[in-house]
C-alpha positions as CSV (number, residue, x, y, z in Angstrom):
1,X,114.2,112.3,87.2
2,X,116.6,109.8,88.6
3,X,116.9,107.9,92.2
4,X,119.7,106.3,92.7
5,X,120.0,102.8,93.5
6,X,120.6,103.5,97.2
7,X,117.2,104.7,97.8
8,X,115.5,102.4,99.5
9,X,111.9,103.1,98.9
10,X,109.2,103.2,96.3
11,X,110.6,105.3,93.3
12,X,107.3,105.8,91.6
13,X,106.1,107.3,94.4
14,X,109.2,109.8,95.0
15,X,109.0,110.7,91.3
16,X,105.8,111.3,91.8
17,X,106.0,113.7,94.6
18,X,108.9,115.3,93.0
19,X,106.8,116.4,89.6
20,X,104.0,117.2,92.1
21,X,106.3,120.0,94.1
22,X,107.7,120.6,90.5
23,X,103.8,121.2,89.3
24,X,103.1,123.3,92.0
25,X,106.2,125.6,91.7
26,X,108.1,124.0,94.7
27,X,112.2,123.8,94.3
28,X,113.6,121.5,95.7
29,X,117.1,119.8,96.5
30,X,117.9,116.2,97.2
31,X,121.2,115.2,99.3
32,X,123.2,112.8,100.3
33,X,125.9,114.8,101.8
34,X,123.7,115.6,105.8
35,X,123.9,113.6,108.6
36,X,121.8,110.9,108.9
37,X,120.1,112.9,111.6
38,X,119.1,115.8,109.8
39,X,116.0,116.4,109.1
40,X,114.1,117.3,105.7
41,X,113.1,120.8,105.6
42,X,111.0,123.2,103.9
43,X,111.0,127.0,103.5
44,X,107.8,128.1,102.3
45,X,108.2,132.0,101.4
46,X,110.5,130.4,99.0
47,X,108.8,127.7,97.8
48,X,111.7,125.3,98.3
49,X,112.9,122.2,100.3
50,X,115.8,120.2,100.7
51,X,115.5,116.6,101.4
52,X,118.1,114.3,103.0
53,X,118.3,111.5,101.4
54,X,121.0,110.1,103.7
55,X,118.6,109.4,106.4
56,X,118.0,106.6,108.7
57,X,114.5,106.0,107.9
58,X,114.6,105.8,104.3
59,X,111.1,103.9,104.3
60,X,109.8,107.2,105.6
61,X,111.1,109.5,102.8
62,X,107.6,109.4,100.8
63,X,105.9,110.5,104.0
64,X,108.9,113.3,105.0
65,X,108.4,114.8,101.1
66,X,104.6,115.0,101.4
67,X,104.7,116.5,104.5
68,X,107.6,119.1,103.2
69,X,105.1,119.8,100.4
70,X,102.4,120.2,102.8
71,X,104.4,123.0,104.7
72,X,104.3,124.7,101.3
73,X,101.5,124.6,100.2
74,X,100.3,125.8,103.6
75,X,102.0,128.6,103.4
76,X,103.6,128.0,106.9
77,X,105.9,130.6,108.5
78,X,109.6,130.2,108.8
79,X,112.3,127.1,108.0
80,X,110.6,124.0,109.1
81,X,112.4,120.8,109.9
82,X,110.7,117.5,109.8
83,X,110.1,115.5,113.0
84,X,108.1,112.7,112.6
85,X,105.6,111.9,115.0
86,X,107.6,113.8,117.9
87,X,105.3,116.9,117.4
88,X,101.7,117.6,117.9
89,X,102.0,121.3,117.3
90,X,99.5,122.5,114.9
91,X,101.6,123.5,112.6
92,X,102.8,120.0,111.9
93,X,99.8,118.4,112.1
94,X,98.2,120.3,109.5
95,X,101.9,119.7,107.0
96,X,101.4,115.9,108.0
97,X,97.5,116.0,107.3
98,X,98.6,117.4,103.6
99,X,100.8,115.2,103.2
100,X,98.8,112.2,103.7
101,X,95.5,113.8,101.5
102,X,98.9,113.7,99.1
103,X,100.1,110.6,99.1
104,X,96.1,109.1,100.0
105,X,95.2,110.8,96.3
106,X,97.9,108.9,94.7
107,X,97.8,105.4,96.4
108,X,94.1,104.8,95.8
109,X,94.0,106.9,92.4
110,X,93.3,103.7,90.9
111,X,92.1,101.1,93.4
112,X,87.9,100.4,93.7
113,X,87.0,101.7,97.0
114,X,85.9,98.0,97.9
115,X,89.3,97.4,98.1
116,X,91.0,100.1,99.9
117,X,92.8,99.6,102.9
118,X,94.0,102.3,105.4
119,X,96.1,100.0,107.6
120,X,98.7,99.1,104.5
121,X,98.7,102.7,103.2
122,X,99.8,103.9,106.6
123,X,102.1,101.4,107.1
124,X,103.5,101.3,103.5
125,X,103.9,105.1,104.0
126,X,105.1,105.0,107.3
127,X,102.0,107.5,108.5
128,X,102.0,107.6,112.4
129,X,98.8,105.6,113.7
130,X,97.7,108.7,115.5
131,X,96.4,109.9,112.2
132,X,94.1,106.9,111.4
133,X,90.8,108.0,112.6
134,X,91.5,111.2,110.2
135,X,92.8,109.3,107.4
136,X,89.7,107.2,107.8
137,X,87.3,110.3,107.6
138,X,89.5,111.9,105.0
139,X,88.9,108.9,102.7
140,X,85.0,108.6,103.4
141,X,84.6,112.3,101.9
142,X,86.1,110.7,98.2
């Protein structure tokens, strides 16, 4: 899989998440061509999401594809649309929580737990600091 050049953040990880969805028989479609204000999305009875790539947050992009996956695998009900920290529905909570045991699973997959450190995975991530005390308790169950 290719990123282009324009994409700002970590390509390892992005490649990673991709052959994750891929692995877990979830489509997806990149784009430029949305306004920068559109949000990623997901539909999970099919298994597919489309992620804008032309976004103003492109640091957040690992984040907004984990959580996409997270509606997925979920099996949540409906289109959902991204947005960030602005919801506290449960819904979204549970996609973002996902996400993170995502992303969390891949970050630390090699690093001695000695070593971890929750405040640089959340902010390399872009993870919302309400999350922290359960990214914390996550992490103390591996």
């Amino acid at each position: 899989m290719t990123m282009t050049n324009k994409l700002y953040t970590d390509s390892n990880t992005v490649t990673y998440l991709f052959n994750y969805a891929l692995d877990h028989g979830i489509a997806f479609e990149t784009t430029y061509d949305l306004h920068k204000d559109t949000p990623s999305c997901s539909v999970p009875s099919k298994r597919k999401m489309v992620i804008n790539l032309n976004t103003n947050n492109e640091e957040e992009l690992p984040f907004q594809i984990s959580h996409e996956i997270g509606h997925i695998l979920n099996k949540d009900f409906g289109k959902q649309f991204y947005c960030g920290e602005s919801s506290s529905s449960p819904v979204e909570v549970k996609a973002s929580r996902t996400g993170i045991k995502i992303l969390a699973d891949y970050y630390f997959y090699d690093v001695p737990k000695e070593d971890w450190n929750i405040d640089n995975f959340m902010l390399y991530y872009c993870i919302p600091v309400s999350y922290k005390d359960w990214v914390i308790n996550y992490l103390a169950t591996k």
